[in-house]
C-alpha positions as CSV (number, residue, x, y, z in Angstrom):
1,X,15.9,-26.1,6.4
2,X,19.0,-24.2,6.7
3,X,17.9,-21.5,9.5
4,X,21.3,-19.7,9.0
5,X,20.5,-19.3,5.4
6,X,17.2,-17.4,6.5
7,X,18.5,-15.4,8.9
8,X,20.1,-12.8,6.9
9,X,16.5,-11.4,6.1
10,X,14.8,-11.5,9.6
11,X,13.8,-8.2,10.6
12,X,16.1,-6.2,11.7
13,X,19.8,-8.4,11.4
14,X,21.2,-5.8,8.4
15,X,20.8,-3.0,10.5
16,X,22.6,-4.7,13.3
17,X,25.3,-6.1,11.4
18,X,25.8,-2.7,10.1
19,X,26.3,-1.5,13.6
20,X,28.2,-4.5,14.7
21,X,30.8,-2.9,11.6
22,X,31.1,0.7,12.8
23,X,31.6,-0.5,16.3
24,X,34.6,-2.8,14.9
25,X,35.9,-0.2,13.5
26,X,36.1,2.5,15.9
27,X,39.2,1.2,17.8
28,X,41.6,1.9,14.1
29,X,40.6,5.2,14.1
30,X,41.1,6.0,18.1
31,X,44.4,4.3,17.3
32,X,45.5,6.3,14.7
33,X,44.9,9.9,17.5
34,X,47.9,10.5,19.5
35,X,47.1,10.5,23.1
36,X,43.6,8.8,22.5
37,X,41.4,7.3,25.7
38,X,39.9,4.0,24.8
39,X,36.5,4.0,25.0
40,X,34.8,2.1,28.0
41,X,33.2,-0.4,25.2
42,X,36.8,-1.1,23.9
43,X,38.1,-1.5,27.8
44,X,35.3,-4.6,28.6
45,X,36.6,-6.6,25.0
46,X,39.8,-8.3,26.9
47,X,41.5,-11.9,27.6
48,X,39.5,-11.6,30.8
49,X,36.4,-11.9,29.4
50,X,34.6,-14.1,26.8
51,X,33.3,-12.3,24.2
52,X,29.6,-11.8,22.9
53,X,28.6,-13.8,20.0
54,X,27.9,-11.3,17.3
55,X,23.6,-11.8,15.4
56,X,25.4,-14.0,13.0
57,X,26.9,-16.7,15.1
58,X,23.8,-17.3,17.5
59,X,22.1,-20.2,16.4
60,X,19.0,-19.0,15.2
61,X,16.2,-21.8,15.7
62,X,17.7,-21.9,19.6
63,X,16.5,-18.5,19.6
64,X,12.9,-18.7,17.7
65,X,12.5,-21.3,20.2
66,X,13.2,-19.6,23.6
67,X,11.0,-16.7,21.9
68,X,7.9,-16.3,24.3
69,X,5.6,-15.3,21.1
70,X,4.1,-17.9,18.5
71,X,6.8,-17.9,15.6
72,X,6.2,-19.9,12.1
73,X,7.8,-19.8,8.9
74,X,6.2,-21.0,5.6
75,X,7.5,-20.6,2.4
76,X,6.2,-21.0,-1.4
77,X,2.2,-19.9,-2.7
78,X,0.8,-22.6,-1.1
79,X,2.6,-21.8,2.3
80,X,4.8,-24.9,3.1
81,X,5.1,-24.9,6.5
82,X,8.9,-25.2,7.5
83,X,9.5,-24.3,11.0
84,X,7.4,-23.5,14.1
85,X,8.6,-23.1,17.3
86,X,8.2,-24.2,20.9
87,X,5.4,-21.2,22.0
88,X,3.2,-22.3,18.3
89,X,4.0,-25.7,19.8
90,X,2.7,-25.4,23.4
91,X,-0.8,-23.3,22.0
92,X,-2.0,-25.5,19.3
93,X,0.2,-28.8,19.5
94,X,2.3,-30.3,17.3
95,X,2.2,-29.7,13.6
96,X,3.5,-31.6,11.0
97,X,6.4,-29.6,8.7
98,X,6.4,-29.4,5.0
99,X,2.6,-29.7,4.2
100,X,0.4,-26.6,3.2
101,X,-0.2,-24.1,5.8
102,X,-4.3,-24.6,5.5
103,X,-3.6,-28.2,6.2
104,X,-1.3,-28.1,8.7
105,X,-1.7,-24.9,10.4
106,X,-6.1,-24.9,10.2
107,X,-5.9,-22.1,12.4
108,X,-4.6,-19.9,10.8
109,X,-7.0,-20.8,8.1
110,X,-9.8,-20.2,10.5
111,X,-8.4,-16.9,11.7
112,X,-8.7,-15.8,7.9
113,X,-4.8,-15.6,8.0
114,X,-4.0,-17.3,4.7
115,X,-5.0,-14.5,1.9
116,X,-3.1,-12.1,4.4
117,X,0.0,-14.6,3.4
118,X,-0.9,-14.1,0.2
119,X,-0.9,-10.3,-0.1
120,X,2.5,-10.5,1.7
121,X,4.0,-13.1,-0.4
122,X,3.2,-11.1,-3.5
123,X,3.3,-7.3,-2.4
124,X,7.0,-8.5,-0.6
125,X,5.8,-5.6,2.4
126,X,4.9,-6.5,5.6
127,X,1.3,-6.7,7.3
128,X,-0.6,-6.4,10.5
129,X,-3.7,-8.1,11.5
130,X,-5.0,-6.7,15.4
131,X,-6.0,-8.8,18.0
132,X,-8.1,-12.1,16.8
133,X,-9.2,-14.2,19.2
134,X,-7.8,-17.8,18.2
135,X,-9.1,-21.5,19.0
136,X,-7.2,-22.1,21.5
137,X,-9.2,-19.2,23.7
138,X,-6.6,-16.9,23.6
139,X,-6.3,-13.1,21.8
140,X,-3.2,-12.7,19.3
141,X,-1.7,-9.7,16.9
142,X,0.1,-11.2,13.9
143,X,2.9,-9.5,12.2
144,X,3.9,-10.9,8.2
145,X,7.2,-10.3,7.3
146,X,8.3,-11.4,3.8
147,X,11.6,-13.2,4.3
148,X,13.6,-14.3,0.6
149,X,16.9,-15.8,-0.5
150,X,17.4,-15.9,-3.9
151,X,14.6,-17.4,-5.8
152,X,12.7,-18.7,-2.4
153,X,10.4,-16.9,-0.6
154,X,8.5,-16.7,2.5
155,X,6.9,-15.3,5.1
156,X,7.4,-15.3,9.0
157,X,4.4,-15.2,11.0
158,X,5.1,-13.7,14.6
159,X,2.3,-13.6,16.9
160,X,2.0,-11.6,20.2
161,X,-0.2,-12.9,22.7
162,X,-2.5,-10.0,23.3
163,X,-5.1,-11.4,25.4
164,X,-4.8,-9.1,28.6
165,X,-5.0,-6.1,26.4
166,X,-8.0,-7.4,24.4
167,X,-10.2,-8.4,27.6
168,X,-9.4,-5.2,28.8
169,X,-10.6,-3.5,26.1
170,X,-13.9,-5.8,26.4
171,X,-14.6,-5.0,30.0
172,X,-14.3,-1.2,28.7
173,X,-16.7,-1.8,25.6
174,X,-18.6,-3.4,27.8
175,X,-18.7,-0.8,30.8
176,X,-19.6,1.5,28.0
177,X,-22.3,-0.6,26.7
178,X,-24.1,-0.6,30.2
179,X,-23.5,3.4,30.8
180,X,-25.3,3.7,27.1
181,X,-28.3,1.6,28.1
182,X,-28.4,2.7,31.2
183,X,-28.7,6.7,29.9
184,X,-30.5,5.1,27.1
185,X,-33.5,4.0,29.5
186,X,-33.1,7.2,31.6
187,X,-33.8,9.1,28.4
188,X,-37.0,6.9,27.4
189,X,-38.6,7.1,30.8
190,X,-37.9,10.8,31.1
191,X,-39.8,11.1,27.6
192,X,-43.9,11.3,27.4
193,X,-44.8,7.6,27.0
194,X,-48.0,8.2,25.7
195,X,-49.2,12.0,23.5
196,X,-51.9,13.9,24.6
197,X,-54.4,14.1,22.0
198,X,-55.7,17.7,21.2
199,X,-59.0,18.2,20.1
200,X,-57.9,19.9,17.1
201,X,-54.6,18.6,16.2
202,X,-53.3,15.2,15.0
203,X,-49.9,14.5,16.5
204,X,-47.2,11.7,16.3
205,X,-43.4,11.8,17.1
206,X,-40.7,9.7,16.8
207,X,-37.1,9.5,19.0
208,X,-33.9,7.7,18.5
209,X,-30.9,7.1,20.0
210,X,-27.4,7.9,18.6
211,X,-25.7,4.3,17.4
212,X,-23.6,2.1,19.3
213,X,-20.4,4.3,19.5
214,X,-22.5,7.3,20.4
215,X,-23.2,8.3,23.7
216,X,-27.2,9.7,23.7
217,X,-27.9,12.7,23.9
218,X,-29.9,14.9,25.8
219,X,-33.2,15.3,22.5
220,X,-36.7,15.9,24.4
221,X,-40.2,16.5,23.3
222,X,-43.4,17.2,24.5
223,X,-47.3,17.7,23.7
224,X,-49.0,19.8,26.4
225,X,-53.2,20.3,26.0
226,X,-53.6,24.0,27.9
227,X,-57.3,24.3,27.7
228,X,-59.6,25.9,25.6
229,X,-58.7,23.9,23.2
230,X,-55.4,25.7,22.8
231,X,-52.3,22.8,22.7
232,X,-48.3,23.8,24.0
233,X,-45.5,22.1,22.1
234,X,-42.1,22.1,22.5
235,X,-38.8,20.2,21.3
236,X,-35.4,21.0,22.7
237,X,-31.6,19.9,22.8
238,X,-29.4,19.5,25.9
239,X,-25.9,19.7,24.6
240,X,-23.5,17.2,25.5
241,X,-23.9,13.2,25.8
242,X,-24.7,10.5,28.5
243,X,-26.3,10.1,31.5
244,X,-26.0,13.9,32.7
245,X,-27.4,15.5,29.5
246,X,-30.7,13.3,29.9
247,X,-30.8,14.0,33.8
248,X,-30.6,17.7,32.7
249,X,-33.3,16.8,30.1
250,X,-35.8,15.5,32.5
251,X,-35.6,18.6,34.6
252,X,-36.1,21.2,31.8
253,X,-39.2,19.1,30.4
254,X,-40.4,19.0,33.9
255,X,-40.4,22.4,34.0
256,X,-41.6,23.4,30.2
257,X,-45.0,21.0,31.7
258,X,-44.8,23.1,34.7
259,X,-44.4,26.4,33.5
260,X,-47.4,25.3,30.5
261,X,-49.7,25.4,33.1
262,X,-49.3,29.0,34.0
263,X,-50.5,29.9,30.3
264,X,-47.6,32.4,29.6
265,X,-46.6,33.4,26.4
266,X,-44.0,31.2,24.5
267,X,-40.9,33.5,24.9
268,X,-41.8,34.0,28.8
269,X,-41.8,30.0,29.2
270,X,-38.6,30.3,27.4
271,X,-37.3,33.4,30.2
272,X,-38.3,31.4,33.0
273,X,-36.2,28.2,31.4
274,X,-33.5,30.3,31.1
275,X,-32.9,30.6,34.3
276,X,-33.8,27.5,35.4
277,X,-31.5,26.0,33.5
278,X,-28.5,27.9,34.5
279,X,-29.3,27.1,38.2
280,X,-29.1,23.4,37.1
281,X,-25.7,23.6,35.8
282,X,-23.9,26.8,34.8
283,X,-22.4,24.4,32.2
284,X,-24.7,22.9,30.4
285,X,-27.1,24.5,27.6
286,X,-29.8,23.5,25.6
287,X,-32.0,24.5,22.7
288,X,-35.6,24.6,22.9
289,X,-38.8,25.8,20.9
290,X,-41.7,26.7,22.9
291,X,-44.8,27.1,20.7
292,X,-49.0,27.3,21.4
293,X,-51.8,26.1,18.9
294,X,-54.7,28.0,19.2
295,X,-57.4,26.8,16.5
296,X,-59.9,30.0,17.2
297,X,-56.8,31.8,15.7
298,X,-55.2,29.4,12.9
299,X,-51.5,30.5,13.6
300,X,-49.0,28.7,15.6
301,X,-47.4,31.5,18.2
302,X,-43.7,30.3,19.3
303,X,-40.4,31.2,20.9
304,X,-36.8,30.2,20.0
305,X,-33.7,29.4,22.2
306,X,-31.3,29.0,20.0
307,X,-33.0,26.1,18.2
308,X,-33.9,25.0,14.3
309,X,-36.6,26.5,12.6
310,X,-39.9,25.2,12.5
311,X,-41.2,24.2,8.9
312,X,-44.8,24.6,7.9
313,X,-46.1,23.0,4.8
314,X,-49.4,24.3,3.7
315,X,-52.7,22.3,2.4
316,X,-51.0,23.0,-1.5
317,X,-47.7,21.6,-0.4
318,X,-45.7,25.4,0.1
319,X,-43.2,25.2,2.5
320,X,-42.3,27.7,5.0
321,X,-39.4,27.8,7.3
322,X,-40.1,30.1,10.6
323,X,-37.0,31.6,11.1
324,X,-37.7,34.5,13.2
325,X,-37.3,35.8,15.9
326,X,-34.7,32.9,17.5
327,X,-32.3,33.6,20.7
328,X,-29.4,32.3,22.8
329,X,-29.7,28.9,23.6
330,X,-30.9,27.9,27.3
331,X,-28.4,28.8,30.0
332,X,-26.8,31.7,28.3
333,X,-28.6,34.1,30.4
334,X,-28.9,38.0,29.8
335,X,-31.6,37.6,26.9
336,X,-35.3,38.7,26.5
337,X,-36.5,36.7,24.2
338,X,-39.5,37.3,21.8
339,X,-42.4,35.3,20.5
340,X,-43.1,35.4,16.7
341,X,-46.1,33.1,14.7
342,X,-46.7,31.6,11.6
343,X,-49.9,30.1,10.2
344,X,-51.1,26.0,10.6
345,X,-54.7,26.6,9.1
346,X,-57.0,23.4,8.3
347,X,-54.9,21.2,6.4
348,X,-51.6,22.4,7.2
349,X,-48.5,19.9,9.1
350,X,-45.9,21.6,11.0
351,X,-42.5,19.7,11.9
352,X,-40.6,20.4,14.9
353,X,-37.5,18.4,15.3
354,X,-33.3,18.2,16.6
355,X,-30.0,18.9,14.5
356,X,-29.5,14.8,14.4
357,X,-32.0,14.9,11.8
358,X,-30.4,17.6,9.2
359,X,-27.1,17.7,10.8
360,X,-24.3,15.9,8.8
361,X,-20.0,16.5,9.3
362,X,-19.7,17.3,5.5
363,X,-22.7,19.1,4.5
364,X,-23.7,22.5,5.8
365,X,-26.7,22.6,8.1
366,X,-28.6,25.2,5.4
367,X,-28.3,22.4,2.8
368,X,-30.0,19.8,5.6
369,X,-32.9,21.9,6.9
370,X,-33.6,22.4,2.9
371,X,-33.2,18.8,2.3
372,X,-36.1,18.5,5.2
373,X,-38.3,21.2,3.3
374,X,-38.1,18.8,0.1
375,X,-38.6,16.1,1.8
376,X,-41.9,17.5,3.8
377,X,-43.2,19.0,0.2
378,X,-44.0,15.6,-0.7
379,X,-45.4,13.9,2.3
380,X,-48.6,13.6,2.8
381,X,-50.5,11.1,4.9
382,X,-51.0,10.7,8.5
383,X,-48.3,12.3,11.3
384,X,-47.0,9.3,11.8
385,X,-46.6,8.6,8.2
386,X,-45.0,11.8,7.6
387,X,-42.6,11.1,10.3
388,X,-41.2,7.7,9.0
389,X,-41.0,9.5,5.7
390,X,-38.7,12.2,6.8
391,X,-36.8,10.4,9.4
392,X,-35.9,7.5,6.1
393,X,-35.5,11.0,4.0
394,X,-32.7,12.3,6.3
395,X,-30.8,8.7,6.2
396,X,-31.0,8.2,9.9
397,X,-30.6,4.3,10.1
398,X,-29.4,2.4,13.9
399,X,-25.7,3.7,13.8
400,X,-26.5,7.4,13.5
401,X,-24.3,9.6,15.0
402,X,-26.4,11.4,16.9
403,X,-29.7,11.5,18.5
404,X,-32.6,12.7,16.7
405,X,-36.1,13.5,17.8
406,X,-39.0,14.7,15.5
407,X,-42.2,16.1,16.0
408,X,-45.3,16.2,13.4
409,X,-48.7,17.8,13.9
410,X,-51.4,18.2,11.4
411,X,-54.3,20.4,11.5
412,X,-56.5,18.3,9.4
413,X,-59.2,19.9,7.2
414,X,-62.6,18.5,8.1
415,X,-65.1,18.3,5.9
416,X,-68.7,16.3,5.3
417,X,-70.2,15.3,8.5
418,X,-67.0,15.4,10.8
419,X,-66.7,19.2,9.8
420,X,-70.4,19.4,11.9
421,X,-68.5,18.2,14.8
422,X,-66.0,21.5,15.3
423,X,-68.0,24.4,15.1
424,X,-67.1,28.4,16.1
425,X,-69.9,31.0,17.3
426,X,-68.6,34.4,18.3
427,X,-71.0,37.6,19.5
428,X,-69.4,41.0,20.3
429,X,-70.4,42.8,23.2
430,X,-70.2,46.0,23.9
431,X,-71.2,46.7,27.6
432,X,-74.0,48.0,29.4
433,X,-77.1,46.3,30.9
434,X,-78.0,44.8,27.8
435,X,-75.2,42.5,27.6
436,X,-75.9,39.9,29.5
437,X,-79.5,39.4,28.1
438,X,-78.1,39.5,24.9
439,X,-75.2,37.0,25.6
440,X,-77.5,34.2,27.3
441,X,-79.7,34.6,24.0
442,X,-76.9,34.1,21.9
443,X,-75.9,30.8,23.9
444,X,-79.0,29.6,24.6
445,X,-79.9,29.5,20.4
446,X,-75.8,28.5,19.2
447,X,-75.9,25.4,21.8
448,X,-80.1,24.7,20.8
449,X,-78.8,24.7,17.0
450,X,-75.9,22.4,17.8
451,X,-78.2,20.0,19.4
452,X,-77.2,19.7,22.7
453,X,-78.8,17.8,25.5
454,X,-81.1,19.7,27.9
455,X,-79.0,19.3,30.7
456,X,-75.7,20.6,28.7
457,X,-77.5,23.6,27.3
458,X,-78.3,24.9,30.5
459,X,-74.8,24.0,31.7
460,X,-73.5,26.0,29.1
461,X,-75.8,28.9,29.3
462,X,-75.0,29.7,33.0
463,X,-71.7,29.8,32.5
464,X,-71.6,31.9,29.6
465,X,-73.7,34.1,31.7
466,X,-71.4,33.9,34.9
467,X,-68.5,34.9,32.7
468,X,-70.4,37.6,30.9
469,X,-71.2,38.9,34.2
470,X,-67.7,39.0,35.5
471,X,-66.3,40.6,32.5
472,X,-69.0,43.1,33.0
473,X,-68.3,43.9,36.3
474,X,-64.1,43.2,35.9
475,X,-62.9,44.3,33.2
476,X,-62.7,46.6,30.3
477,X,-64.4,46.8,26.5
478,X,-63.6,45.4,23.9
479,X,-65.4,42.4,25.2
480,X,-66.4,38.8,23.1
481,X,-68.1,36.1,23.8
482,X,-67.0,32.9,21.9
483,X,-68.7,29.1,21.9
484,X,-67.0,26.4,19.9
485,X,-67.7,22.8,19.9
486,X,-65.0,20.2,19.1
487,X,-66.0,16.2,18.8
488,X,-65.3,15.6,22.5
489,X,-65.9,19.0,24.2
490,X,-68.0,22.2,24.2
491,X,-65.8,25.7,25.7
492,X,-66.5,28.6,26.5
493,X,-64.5,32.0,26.6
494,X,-64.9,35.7,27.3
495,X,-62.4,38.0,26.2
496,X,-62.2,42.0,27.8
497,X,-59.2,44.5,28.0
498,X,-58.5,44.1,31.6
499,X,-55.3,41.8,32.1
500,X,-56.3,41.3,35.9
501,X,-56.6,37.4,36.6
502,X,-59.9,36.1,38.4
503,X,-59.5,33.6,40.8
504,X,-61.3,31.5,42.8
505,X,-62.8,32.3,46.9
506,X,-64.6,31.7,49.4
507,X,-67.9,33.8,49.6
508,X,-69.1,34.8,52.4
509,X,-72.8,34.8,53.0
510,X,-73.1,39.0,53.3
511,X,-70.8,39.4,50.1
512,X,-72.9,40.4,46.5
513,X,-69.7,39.2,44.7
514,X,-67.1,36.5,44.1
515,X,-69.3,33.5,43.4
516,X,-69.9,33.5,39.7
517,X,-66.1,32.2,39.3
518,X,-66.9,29.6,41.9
519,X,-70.7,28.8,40.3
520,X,-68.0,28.3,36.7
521,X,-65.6,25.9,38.6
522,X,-68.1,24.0,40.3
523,X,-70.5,23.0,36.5
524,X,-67.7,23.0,34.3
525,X,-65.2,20.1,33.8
526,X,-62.3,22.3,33.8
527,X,-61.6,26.4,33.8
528,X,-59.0,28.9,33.7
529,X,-56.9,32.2,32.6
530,X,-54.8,34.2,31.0
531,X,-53.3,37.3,29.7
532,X,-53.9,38.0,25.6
533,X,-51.4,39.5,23.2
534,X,-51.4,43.4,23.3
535,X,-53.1,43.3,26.9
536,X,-56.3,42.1,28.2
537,X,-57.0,38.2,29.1
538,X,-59.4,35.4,28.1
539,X,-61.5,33.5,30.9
540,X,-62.9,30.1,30.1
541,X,-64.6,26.9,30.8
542,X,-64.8,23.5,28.9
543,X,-67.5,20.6,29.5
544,X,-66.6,16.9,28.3
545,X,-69.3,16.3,26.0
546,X,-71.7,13.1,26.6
547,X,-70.7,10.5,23.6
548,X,-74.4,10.4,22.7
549,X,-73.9,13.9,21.8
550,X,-71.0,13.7,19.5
C-alpha cells in the first residue's frame, strides 16, 4: 500500500498545503515593495538552518506509527484491512493485513463498529461513535473518516483512548446514583408506612419516584383519623429535588400531623404551615391541600396552598373539579387563606394527588387535570384499583420525570346488613331543666335499639348525660345531641353556640363543678374539642366497640 498515495485525503493535509502555498508566496510580493522588512518567518529560512519538511515529504506510516491513538485503515465494502499502526498494535496484538475487517479486526466487530464503516463508506461523511468500552478493558471514541483516490475507497479509523474521562464520568453517575437512593429512602421513611383506616372511608395511595435521571422530589401524603369519626387528609409538594426537598418534606408532614391534632379548620392548618415553613427555609416552598371528612355532614371541607384541585366523582360517575378558593403556595407568607367544601356522599371517590401525575413539558396542565377527570369517570372498583388505573392513565411508567404521589378515598355506600352497622341518631335540645332527662331517654332507647351490651349502654348513657350537662351549664343554645354507630365504634357529641373549649382538672373535694369532663375521659376510649363553623364547638367521646357487638 502506497501510504503517500493516501495521504493526500487525510484530514486536514489540503488545508495545509494550501497554507504551505501562501506562505511560499509571501516573500515575491514583499520583494516587489521598495523598502520592505522581511518578515521574522522569512529571516529563520537561511543556509544556517535546515529546513522543515513540508506535510508532503514526511513519511506518512512513520507518523501513523509514532501516533499515541489506535489508527487503522481499511478499504473496499468488506473493509480490507490495510494498515494499522503501532498503538492498534500494542492494545489488541498483531493483526493480519488484507483480510476482512470482521475477521481480522473482531473487535471492532464486537464494538458494533462495522455497519458504522458502512454508513461511512457509502454516505462519504465522517462519523462519531462516543466512548465504548473495548476488550481489551479500556474506554475509546472512534472517529470514521472516508479517505478515496480515484476509484478506491476507504475509511480511517482513529481511536482516542478515553478511559480517564469515561471512569470519571462513572464515579459521577455513580456518586449520583447513591445521593438518589439515598434521598430516595429518606423520602420512603419520611412517608406513612402503613394508612390509618377511618371508620367511614376507604383509602389507598400510591408514591413514586422520579426515574433514574431525576432527582426525587419532595411529594408527601398523609391520612390523619381526628376523632369522632371525622378523618384529616392532606397531599403536598416541596419544590425542588434531592435530599433537601424530602428533609423539608418530613418537617411539614410532621407538622400537618401535629397541627391535626389541634382540630383547626383546614385553612388555619394551612396559616400555621405557612409560617412554619418559611422558618425552615426562606427558600424553599411547597404546595399542600389540607382537607377534613366528616361523615355526619357528607362534604369534604378543605384548604389550598397553591396546590391542584381536588376531583370528586359522584356515585353516577359526574366529575367535579374543586377549584375554589386556592392560595399562595407554602412559604410565600402574607396570605389568609380560606377553607371552601365540596360533597363525598355514600358512594362518592375523591382523588387528591401531585403535578407529576398531569404535568407533561408539551401539554398544558388544564389538558392533564381533564385527562385525570376522564380517566376517574370510568374507574370504578376499590381505592386501590382506582389508583393503578389513573396512575397507568396518566402514563407514569419507572423513567418518569418527576415524582408523583396520589391519593384515593371512597365513601362507600352501604347497604343490606353492613348498612345496620353505621347508624346516625340526633335529638335537638333546647335548654332548661328538662334537657337532660330528655337527653338520657333519648340514649338510653337509640343505644337499647342498636343492641348494645349492658355494660356499653350504660357507658354510653353517662356520658351523653355528662356532656349534656356541661353544655347546659357552658354554653349557649342551639344545642344537639348526636349518637352514631360505625362497625368498630359508638361516639358521642354535643354541639352548643359557646366556642369556649372544656378541658380537663383536678376537682377538688368542696368544688360542685369540673368533674363531668373528667367522669367522660375516664369511661370513654378517647374524647375531645373543637370550634364549629360559624361559631360554637362540638364536645365528644368515642368507645371501641366489643367485636361480639359488631
Amino acid at each position: 500500500m502506497n501510504f503517500t498515495r493516501w495521504s493526500a485525503r487525510l484530514p486536514g493535509t489540503q488545508r495545509r498545503a494550501a497554507a504551505r502555498t501562501d506562505h511560499t508566496s509571501a516573500p515575491d510580493r514583499q520583494a516587489e515593495t521598495p523598502n520592505a522588512v522581511p518578515a521574522a518567518r522569512g529571516e529563520q529560512l537561511t543556509d544556517e538552518h535546515t529546513p522543515v519538511p513540508a506535510v508532503d515529504e514526511l513519511p506518512v506510516r512513520e507518523v501513523l506509527d509514532r501516533v499515541p491513538a489506535l489508527v487503522a485503515l481499511v478499504h473496499g465494502p468488506d473493509h480490507r484491512v490495510a494498515y494499522i499502526n503501532d498503538a492498534y498494535v500494542t492494545a489488541f496484538g498483531v493483526r493480519p493485513l488484507g483480510e476482512p475487517t470482521r475477521e481480522s479486526l473482531p473487535e471492532l466487530d464486537e464494538l458494533g463498529l462495522l455497519p458504522l464503516l458502512d454508513q461511512v463508506l457509502r454516505s462519504r461523511k465522517p462519523r462519531t461513535l462516543k466512548s465504548r468500552k473495548a476488550p481489551d478493558g479500556r474506554s475509546y471514541t472512534f472517529t470514521c473518516t472516508p479517505v478515496t483516490e480515484g476509484e478506491n475507497a476507504g475509511v480511517l479509523v482513529f481511536a482516542t483512548d478515553v478511559t480517564d474521562h469515561a471512569e470519571a464520568a462513572e464515579r459521577l453517575r455513580a456518586s449520583e446514583r447513591r445521593q438518589r437512593e439515598t434521598a430516595v429512602t429518606l423520602q420512603r421513611s419520611l412517608l406513612p408506612q402503613e394508612l390509618e383506616e377511618p371508620d367511614d372511608l376507604r383509602i389507598a395511595a400510591t408514591y413514586q419516584p422520579g426515574g433514574t435521571e431525576a432527582a426525587v422530589g419532595g411529594d408527601w401524603y398523609d391520612v390523619i383519623t381526628l376523632g369522632g369519626g371525622r378523618t384529616a387528609l392532606v397531599i403536598g409538594d416541596v419544590m425542588g429535588r434531592g435530599v433537601r426537598a424530602a428533609a423539608v418534606m418530613g418537617q411539614l408532614r410532621t407538622a400537618v400531623r401535629a397541627y391535626a391534632r389541634l382540630d383547626l379548620p383546614p385553612h388555619e392548618v394551612l396559616q400555621l404551615l405557612d409560617g412554619l415553613a418559611t422558618e425552615i427555609d426562606a427558600n424553599q416552598i411547597a404546595t399542600c391541600v389540607y382537607a377534613i371528612h366528616d361523615p355526619n355532614e357528607g362534604r369534604l371541607v378543605y384548604a389550598s396552598a397553591g396546590h391542584l384541585p381536588i376531583l370528586v366523582r359522584d356515585e353516577s360517575g359526574v366529575v367535579l373539579r374543586a377549584d375554589e378558593p386556592t392560595g399562595p403556595p407554602l412559604g410565600t407568607g402574607g396570605w389568609m387563606h380560606a377553607s371552601g367544601s365540596v360533597p363525598l356522599g355514600p358512594g362518592s371517590t375523591a382523588v387528591l394527588y401531585t403535578d407529576g401525575l398531569v404535568e407533561r413539558r408539551n401539554e398544558d396542565l388544564d389538558e392533564g387535570i381533564a385527562a385525570l377527570e376522564r380517566a376517574l369517570s370510568g374507574a370504578t372498583g376499590t381505592p386501590q384499583v382506582v389508583c393503578d388505573r389513573l396512575v397507568r392513565s396518566a402514563g407514569v411508567t419507572a423513567d418518569h420525570d418527576d415524582d408523583v404521589a396520589v391519593l384515593v378515598l371512597q365513601h362507600p355506600a352501604r347497604t343490606g346488613p353492613d348498612s345496620d352497622l353505621f347508624r346516625n341518631a340526633a335529638l335537638e335540645l333546647l335548654g332548661g331543666i328538662e334537657a337532660a332527662p330528655r337527653a338520657r331517654a333519648f340514649a338510653s332507647g337509640v343505644l337499647t335499639s342498636w343492641r348494645f351490651p349492658t355494660e356499653l349502654h350504660d357507658l354510653g348513657v353517662l356520658a351523653a348525660s355528662e356532656l349534656v350537662a356541661n353544655s347546659l351549664q357552658h354554653g349557649t343554645p342551639p344545642m344537639r345531641l348526636r349518637l352514631r354507630r360505625t362497625d368498630r365504634r359508638l361516639i358521642i357529641e354535643v354541639t352548643d353556640g359557646d366556642d369556649h373549649l372544656p378541658r380537663r382538672r383536678r376537682a377538688e373535694p368542696g368544688d360542685e363543678s369540673g368533674r363531668g369532663i373528667a367522669i367522660v375521659a375516664t369511661i370513654a376510649s378517647n374524647w375531645g374539642s373543637r370550634r364549629t363553623p360559624g361559631g360554637g364547638k362540638a364536645v365528644w367521646c368515642e368507645f371501641v366497640l366489643p367485636k361480639s357487638s359488631t
